[in-house]
N, C-alpha and C positions, 0 to 999 in steps of 0.2 A: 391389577387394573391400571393402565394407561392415567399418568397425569394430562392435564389440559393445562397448554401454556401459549400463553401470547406475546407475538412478537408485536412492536411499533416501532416503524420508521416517519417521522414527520422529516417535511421536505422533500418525500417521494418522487422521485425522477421519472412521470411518466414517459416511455416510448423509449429511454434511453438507457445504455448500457453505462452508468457513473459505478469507479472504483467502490462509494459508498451503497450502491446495489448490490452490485456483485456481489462483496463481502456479506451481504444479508439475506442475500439468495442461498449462502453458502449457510446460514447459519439454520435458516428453514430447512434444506433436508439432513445436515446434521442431527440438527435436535428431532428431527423425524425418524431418521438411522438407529439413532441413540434411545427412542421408546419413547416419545410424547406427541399426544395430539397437539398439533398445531393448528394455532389462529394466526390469521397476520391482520392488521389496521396499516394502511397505507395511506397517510397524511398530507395531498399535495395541496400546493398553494398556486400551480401556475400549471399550463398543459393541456385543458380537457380536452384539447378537440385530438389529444394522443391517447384518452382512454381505452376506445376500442382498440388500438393497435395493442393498448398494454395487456390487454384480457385477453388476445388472442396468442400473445405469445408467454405469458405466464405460464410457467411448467413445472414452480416450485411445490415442493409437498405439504401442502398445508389444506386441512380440513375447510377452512372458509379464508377466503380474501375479501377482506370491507376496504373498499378505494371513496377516502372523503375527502370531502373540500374544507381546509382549513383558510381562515384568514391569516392573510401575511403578515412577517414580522414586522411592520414597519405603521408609520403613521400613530405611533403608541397603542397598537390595538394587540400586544405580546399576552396582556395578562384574559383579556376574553378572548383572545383565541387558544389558551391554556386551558381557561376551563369551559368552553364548549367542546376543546378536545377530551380534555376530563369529562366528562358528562358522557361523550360514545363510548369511553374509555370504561365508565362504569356500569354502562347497560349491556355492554358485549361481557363485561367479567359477571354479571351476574345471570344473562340468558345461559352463558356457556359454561358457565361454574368453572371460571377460570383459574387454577390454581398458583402459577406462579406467572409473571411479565418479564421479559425480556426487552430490554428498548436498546435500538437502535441507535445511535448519536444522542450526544448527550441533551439537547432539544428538546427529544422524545420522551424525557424525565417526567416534564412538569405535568405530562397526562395521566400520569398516575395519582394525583392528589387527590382522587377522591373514591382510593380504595386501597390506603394506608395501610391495613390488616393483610394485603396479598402481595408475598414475598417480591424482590427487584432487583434483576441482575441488569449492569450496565456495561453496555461495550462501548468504550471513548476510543473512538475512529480516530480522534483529534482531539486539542482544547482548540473550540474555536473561537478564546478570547483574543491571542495576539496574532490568530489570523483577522478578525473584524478589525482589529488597531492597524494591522498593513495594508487595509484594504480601504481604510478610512471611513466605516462608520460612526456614528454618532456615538457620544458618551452614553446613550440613552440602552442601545443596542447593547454594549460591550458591557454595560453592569448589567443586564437582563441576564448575559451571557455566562458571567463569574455565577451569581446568583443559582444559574441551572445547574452548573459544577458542583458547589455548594450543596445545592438539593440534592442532586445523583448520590456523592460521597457520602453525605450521612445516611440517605435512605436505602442505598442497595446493601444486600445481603451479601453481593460478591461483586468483583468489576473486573472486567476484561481490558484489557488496550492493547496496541496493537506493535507497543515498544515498551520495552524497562524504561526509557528514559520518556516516556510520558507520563507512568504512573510515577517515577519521582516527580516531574515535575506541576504533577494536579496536586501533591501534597502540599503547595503554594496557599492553597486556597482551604483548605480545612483539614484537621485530622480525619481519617478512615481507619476505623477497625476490621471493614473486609480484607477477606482476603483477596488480592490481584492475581490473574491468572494471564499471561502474557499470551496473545494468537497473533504472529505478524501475520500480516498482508502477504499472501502468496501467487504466485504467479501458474500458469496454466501448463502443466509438467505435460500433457501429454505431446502436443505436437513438439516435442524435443526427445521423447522415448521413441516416438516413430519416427523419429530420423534413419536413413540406412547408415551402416556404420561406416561407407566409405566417403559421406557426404563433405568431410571436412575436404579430403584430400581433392574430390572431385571440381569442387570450389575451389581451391587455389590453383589450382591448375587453370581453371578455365580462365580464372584473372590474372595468371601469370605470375602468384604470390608463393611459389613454393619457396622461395629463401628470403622471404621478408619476417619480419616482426610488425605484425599489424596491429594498430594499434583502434582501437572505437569508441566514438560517441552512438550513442543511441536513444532517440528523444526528440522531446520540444527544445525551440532554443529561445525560451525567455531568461531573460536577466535572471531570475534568481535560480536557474537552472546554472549559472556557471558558466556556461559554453564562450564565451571570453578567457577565460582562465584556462580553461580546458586547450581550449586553439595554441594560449601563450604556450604553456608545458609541450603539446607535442609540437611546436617547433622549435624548442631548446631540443627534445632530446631528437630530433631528426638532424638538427645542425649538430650535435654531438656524434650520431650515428644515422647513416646514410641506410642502414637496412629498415627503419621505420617505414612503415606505408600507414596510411591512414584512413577508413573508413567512417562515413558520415552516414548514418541512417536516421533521415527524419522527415518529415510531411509541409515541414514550414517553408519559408524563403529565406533561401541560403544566396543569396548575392552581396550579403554582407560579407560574408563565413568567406566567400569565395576569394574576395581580394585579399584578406588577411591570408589565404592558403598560398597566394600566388608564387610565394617561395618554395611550393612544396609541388610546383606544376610536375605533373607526369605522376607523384607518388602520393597522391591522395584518390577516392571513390566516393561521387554522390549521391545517393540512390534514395527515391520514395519508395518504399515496399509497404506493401498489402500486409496485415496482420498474419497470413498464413506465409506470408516469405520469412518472418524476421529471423525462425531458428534456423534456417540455413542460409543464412547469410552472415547471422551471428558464429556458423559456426567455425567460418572460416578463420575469426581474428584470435588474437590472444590476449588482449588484455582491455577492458571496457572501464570505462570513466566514470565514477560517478560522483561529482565536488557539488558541495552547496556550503553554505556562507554561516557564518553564525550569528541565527534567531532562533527561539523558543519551536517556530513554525517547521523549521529543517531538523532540529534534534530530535524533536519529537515524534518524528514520519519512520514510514517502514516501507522504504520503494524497491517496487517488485524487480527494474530494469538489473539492479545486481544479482537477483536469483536467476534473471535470463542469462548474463554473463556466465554465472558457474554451470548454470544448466547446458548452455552453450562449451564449456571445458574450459570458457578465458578464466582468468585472476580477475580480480577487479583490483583498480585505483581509486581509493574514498579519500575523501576529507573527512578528518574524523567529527564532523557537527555533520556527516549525511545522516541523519537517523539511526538506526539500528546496523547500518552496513558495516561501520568498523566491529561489533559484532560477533556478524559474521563472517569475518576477515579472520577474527582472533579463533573464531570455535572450528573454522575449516583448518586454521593455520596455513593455510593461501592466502597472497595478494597485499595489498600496501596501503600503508595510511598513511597520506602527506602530514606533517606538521605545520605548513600552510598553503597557502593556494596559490604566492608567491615564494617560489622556490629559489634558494642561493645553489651555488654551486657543488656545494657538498651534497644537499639533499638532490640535485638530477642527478650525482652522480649515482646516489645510492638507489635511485628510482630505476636507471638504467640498468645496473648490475641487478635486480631484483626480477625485472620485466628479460631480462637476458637468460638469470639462471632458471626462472618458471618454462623460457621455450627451451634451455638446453634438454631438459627432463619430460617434454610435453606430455608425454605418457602418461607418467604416473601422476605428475601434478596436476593432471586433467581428470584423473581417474578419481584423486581427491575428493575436488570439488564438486561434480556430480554427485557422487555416494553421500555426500553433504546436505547437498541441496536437495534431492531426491528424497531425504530420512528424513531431512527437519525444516523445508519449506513447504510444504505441497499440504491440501488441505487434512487430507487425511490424519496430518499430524496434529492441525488441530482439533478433529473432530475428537480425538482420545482424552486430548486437553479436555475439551467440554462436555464429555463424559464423567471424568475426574471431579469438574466443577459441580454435578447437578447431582454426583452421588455424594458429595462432601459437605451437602446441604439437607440429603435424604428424601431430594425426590426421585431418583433413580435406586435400583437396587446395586451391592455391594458387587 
């Protein structure tokens, strides 16, 4: 007989497609794949008038979806909006004879206080304590926030996150005898399978890049994105080597970006692309960027843009504080980890000869990183992962 399990996301994102939906859209027909009825509780604080839109395009698999209105974190009202969430929290576990919860971000924790006796796995999307410290909330906020941590790690049964270097670094905040089971953040494998195979070549050609070494950012370009540092590096190694080209794929305002490029007039490309453009446009370059800076907030992430690069057949270039990207750098054995974000000359050079021997080989080195990224980014992989977890606990069978 089918267990009954409830998911909770508080801070539910009506109308909108947020990383942190996605991921839990993902975990809904998982755990529906994998053999249990599923609840979901869907906790917004801001939104209504995008409810209908959200009901009509829900398509996840889940036996019932409850969409409620929580009060905000804010104004000291953290702990009764806790337990008037505890309180739906406890009348849906026992109309539904709930047998094990599942919460969403670590927020989602504090709703389960008032049904202690029914199992709790946690998935830490984030720690969102020294994200609240950079974004400069109130003292008040950021101890509510450790505090949820705290709760989650002693009360779950097992905890998910979405990097090894997250669940090292939530052991900050208390011992946990679960066990962690790692699910990065994966990115959308199909429309890079249906590419035709002759898409790359077709694409440089049409730009005119068949004897370049192209090099890409792809992204937002906020400050803690790098894209500064990013710009610095590829004009060292374009003044070093003249076969660089450089593509820019991003949605923002690049008339900053542009004067910094002005050295690079004629051998750089700026392009807004549509979500259904990016694999073939990515597919044409070979080596994609991905630096971020070192805070708790960048180690701790697991960004999807490097599994588009391999998916794509580039390398990636990390900084090794990108999140879990250095990695996947080391388990592909493609691509390169700066030692910092300001490069001496030894290290362009070794960046050069690196990004040089990955296109002398493109073939196979491209062949690499797909089989890579294809086996152990894409959801599927987690889905086994979470199979693993939910029979290691004995609500699934062996």
């Amino acid at each position: 007989m089918k267990k009954n399990l409830l998911i909770i996301q508080h801070v539910y994102p009506l109308g909108q497609n947020t990383g942190d939906k996605i991921r839990t859209m993902n975990m809904i027909k998982s755990l529906d794949n994998i053999g249990f009825n599923v609840y979901f509780i869907a906790f917004f604080t801001r939104g209504l008038r995008r409810i209908f839109k959200e009901k009509v395009s829900y398509n996840a698999a889940s036996r019932k979806v409850f969409y409620i209105y929580s009060l905000p974190n804010r104004l000291y009202l953290n702990k009764l909006a806790a337990w008037l969430r505890s309180l739906a929290v406890w009348m849906v576990c026992r109309y539904y004879k709930i047998d094990v919860i599942q919460a969403e971000l670590t927020h989602s924790v504090s709703s389960t206080k008032l049904v202690p006796e029914i199992p709790l796995v946690t998935d830490f999307h984030a720690d969102f304590v020294p994200e609240l410290e950079m974004r400069g909330f109130s003292n008040y906020n950021i101890n509510y926030a450790k505090q949820d941590n705290i709760y989650a790690l002693k009360r779950s049964v097992r905890t998910i996150t979405v990097s090894q270097n997250l669940h090292r670094n939530l052991s900050v905040y208390c011992d946990s005898n679960a066990v962690n089971y790692v699910l990065p953040c994966n990115f959308d494998a199909q429309p890079f399978r249906e590419l035709p195979s002759d898409i790359r070549q077709r694409m440089r050609r049409k730009y005119m890049l068949e004897d370049r070494i192209v090099l890409c950012y792809s992204g937002g370009l906020h400050v803690w994105q790098c894209i500064e540092e990013t710009i610095t590096i590829i004009l060292q190694l374009y003044r070093k080597n003249s076969r660089y080209f450089f593509c820019l794929y991003t949605c923002d305002d690049t008339t900053e970006v542009e004067y910094k490029l002005r050295s690079m007039k004629g051998n750089y490309m700026i392009k807004k692309l549509s979500k259904s453009e990016v694999p073939a446009y990515l597919s044409l370059i070979d080596a994609g960027f991905v630096l971020r800076k070192d805070s708790p907030v960048n180690t701790n992430a697991s960004p999807t843009k490097s599994a588009e690069y391999f998916a794509a057949g580039a390398m990636v270039i990390a900084s090794r504080y990108a999140g879990d990207v250095p990695d996947m750098i080391r388990d592909a054995g493609q691509g390169i980890i700066l030692p910092h974000l300001s490069l001496k000359e030894k290290d362009l050079e070794q960046l050069d000869r690196a990004v040089t021997a990955y296109c002398s080989d493109y073939d196979l080195n491209s062949k690499i990183v797909k089989d890579y990224v294809f086996q152990n980014r894409i959801w599927t992989y987690n889905e086994e992962k979470l199979r693993s977890l939910y029979q290691d606990i004995g609500l699934l069978p062996m």
